[in-house]
N, C-alpha and C positions, 0 to 999 in steps of 0.2 A: 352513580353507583353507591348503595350505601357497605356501610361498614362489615353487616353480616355478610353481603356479597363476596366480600376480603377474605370468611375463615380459611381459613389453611396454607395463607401465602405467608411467608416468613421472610426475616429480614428487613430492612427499610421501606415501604409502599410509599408510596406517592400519589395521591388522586387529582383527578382535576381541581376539586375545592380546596385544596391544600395551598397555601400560600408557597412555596418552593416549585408549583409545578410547574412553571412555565419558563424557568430555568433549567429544571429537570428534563423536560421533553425539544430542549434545543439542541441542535446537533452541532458541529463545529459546521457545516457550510450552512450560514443563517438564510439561503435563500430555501432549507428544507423547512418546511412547516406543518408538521404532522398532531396530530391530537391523540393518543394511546389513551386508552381506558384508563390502564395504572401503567405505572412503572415500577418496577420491583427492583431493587437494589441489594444485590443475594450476596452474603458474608461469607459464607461458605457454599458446599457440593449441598448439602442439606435443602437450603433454602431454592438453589437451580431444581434439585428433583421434585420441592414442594411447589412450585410457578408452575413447573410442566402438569403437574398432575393434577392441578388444580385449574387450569388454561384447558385440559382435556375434558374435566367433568363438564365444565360449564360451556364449553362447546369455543370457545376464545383462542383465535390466533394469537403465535405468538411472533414477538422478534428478536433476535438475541445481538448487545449491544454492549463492546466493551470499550474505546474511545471516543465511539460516535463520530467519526472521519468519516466515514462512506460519504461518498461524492455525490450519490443520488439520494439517501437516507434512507438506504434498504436497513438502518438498523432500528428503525424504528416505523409505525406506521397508525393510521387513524382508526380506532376502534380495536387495538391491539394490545397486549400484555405485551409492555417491553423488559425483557428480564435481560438486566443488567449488572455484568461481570465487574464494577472500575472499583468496586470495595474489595476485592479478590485482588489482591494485589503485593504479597508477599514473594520473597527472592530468598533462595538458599542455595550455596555455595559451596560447591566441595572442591577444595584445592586439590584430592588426594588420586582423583579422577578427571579434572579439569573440567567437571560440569556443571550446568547449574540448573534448579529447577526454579520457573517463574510460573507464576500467576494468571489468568486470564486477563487481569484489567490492568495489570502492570503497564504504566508509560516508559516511553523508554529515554528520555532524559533518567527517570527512577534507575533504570537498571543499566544505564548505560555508567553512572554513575558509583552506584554499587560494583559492578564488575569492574570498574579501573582500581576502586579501593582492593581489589585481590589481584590485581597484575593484568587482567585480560581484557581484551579487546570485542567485538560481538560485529556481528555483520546486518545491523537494524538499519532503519529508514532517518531520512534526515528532520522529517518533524517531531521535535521535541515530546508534543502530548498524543502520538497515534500509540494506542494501545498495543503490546504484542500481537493479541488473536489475530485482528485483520489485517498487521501486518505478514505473519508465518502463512499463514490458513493460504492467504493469495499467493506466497511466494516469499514477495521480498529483496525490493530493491536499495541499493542504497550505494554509497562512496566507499563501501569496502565489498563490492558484492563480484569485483573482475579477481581479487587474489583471494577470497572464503567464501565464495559464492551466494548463494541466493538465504537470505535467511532460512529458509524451511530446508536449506540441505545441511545445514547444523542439527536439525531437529532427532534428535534421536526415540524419545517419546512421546506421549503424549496422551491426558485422562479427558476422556467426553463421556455426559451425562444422554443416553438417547433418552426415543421419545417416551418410551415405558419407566425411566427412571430410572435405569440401571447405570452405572460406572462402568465404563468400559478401559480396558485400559491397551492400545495400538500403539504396536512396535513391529518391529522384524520380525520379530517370534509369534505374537497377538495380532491376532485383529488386523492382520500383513495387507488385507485388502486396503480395507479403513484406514491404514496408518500410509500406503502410497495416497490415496483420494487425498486425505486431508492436507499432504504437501501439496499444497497450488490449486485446491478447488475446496477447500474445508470450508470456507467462509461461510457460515450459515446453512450449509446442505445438508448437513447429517447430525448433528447434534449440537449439544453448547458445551464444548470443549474448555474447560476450566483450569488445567496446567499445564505446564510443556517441560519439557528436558534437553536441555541443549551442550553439544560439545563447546567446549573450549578452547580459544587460542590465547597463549600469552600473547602480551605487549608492552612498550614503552614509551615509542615516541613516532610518531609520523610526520609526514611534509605534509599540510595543507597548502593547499594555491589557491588564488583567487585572481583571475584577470578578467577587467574590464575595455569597453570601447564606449570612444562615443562618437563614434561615425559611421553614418549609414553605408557608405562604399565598404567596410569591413563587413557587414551580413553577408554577403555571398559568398568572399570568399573564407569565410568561417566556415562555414558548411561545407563548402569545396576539401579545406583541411581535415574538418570533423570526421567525414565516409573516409576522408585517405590516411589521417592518423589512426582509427582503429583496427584497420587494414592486420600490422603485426603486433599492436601494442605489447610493451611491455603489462604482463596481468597484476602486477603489482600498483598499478594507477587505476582508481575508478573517475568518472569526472562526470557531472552533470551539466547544461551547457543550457543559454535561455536565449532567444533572437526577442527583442524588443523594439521598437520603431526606431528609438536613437543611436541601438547599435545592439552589441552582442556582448554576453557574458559567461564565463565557466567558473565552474570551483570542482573541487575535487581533493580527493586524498592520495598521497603519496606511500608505501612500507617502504621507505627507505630513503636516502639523507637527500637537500635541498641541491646541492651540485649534480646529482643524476636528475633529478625532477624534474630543473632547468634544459638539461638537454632534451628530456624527453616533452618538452613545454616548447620548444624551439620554432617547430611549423606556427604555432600560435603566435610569441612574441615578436614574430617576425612580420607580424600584420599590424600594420600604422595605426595609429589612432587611440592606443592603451592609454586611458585615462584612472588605470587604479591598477596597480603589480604589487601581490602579495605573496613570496614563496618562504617559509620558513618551517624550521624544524620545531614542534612544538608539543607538549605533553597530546598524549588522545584526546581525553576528555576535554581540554581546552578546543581543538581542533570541532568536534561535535557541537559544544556551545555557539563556537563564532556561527558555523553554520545552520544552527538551529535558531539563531537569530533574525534568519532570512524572514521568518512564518508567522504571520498573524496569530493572534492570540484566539480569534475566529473572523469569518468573514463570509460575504454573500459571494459565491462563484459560480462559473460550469467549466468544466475539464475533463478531460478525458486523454486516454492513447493509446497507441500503436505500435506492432513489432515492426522493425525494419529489417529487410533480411537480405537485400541487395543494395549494390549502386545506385546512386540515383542520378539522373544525367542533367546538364547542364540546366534545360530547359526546364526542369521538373525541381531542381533548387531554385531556378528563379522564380517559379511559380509559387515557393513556399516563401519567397522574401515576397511577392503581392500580396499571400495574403499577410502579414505582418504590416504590410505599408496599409492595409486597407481596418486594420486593430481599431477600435473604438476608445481606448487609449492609452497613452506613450508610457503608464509607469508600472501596470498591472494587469498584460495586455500580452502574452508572450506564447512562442512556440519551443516546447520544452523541448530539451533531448537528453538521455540516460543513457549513458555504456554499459554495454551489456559484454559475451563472449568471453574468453578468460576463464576461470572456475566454473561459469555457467554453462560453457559450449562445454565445459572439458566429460561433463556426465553427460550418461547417453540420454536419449529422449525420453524414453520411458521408465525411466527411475526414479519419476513421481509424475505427478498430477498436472505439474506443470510444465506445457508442452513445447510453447516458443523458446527451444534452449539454443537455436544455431540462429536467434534475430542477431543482428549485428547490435542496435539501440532500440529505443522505443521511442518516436516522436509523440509529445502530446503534445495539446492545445489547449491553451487556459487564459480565463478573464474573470474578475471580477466586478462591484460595483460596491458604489455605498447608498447613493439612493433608487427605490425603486422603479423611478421612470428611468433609469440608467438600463434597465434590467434588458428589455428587448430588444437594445443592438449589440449588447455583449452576448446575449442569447445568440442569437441570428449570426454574429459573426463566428461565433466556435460554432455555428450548425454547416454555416457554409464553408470555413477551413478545414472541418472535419469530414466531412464528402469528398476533397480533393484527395487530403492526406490518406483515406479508406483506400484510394484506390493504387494507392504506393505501396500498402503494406500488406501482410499476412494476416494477422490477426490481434487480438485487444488484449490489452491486460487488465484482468480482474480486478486489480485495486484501483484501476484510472474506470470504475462503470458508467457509462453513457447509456440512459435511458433511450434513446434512440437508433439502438443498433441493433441491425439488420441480422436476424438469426444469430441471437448472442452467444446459444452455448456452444456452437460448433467454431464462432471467433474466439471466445475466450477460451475452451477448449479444446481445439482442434479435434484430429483424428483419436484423441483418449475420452471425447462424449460418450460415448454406448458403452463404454467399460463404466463409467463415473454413473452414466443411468443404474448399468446391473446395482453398481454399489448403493445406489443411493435407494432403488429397490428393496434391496435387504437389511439398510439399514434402517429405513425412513419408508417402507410399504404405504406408509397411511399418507402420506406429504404433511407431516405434520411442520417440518421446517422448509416453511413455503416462504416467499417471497418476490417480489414484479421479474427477478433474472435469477431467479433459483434452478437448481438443476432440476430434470421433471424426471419421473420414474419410467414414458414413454416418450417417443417423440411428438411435438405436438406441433411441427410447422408444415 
């Protein structure tokens, strides 16, 4: 591509001959490997409306990419303009309203940090460097998401650049269609949505937990307590929960002091084998760092998951400790679980986009590697856990995407696809924001 190619794109570019580009075009799972024409790195709304308009004349898809987490590297793609939000990344604060307006490319270690410095607390994801967009746009799960619910139900507005270049700006009042789509189905379908506006909670201090095992006889009956402790939980506990070959682990966040935690941690510490108990009362931001600690800086993986929306019987947990015992291996090798239920069950189904609000958790399935001949039995093994687990569950969640699932808009969106088509019709007539699990304007399976 030469340089005349570039007139009219604004902001940072990046081409292939450019010494930064192969850092630029890396996504955080190193097993994506894409090649983009350019990368445009946009400072402002200006520079997003000059990529579009400029990706339109010359006939050039695009992709739009603000932390670059996407599982499959739907954010980026070979022979594409990737127009990229992570220099957008500005936070403003209004104590007087308890809200705050961020950024597209905002990480959220940035703004988790920024909002503790005004008192409050926010309901993000527990990887330190996932951008807001693709965490809100999908939903938004995390350790505070059973008592403030799903990130995107914080969201009160919200500015997206469409394909014609225009600012749009979707709320309750505006753009009411666009503005339900973009809770839990935004990711990429409709525009490159460049700030947000989000309600506020104060905060102070919460109970972090963290309990470990190292004995394989605890997997099962973890699981056994997991489906039974979420049962009534108290909504003021979120926990995430991991089965690995040598045993099993949780963490999670408590709103309120370490003597109630404990009791409500009781079914758990009551299983032998705890080789690490950690319950304490501790500022937020501290409580986010410990467990932002968990995550590679990046790493080669595949992952994905699933709503769970019932019991699951005996035989059907031990089937998920086989496949665990059959992991390729024992440190980075696990079958995840998210509580869900609590603030998420509490809204009705259809008061955004995103539609599994009565799953009870999500089970996922994750592996990594470090070298490449490692790659096709970590592969193979979350292909073959992920076929059993399919068939336990309802449906996927959009931020765990698995390039290999079976009619994905109706699993990722359920019975609110054909509304999300009309939308995406009207917003996006031309498919200008396309991508391999994009929502289509008809149906096409």
């Amino acid at each position: 591509m030469s340089i005349l190619d570039c007139q009219g794109l604004t902001g940072k570019v990046i081409l292939p001959c450019d010494a930064e580009y192969n850092r630029a075009r890396q996504e955080y799972n190193e097993a994506v490997n894409k090649c983009p024409l350019a990368i445009c790195y946009c400072c402002n709304i200006q520079d997003v409306v000059n990529a579009l308009l400029w990706s339109e004349r010359r006939g050039i898809q695009v992709r739009i990419r603000s932390g670059g987490h996407n599982y499959e590297g739907y954010s980026v793609g070979t022979n594409k303009l990737v127009i990229d939000t992570s220099f957008m990344n500005g936070i403003r604060v209004n104590s007087e309203d308890d809200t705050v307006e961020v950024q597209a490319g905002t990480r959220l270690m940035h703004l988790y940090k920024t909002l503790y410095n005004s008192g409050y607390t926010f309901p993000g994801g527990t990887c330190p460097t996932v951008a807001i967009s693709g965490l809100v746009l999908g939903g938004g799960i995390g350790l505070s998401t059973r008592y403030l619910g799903l990130t995107t139900d914080s969201l009160i507005e919200a500015q997206m650049v469409d394909a014609n270049g225009n600012l749009l700006t979707a709320n309750h009042c505006q753009n009411e269609k666009l503005f339900w789509a973009l809770r839990g189905a935004g990711g990429g379908n409709f525009g490159v949505v460049t700030s947000y506006k989000f309600h506020l909670r104060k905060i102070n201090k919460i109970t972090l937990f963290q309990l470990k095992w190292s004995n394989q006889s605890a997997r099962l009956k973890f699981l056994q307590v997991w489906q039974e402790w979420l049962r009534n939980l108290d909504t003021r506990i979120s926990a995430f929960g991991r089965i690995y070959k040598p045993g099993p682990w949780i963490f999670g966040f408590f709103y309120g002091y370490p003597e109630e935690a404990r009791q409500i941690l009781e079914p758990f510490l009551s299983i032998s084998g705890i080789i690490f108990e950690n319950i304490e009362y501790v500022d937020f931001i501290d409580a986010v760092k410990i467990i932002g600690e968990i995550y590679p800086k990046r790493e080669a993986f595949k992952a994905t998951g699933r709503f769970i929306e019932r019991q699951l019987c005996h035989c059907e947990l031990e089937k998920i400790i086989d496949i665990v015992e059959a992991a390729p291996t024992e440190d980075n090798s696990f079958i995840g679980l998210y509580s869900l239920g609590g603030a998420v069950r509490a809204m009705k189904t259809d008061s955004t986009a995103f539609f599994y609000r009565q799953a009870n958790y999500i089970m996922g399935i994750s592996s990594s590697w470090e070298c490449e001949a490692a790659a096709p039995a970590v592969i193979e093994w979350v292909e073959s856990g992920f076929k059993y687990i399919y068939t336990l569950s309802m449906g996927s969640y959009v931020n765990f995407p698995y390039n290999n699932l079976p009619c994905y808009e109706c699993a990722y969106y359920g019975e609110h696809i054909q509304k999300l088509r009309s939308i995406k019709k009207e917003y996006d007539p031309h498919n200008v924001f396309e991508f391999p699990q994009s929502i289509k304007t008809v149906c096409c399976e």
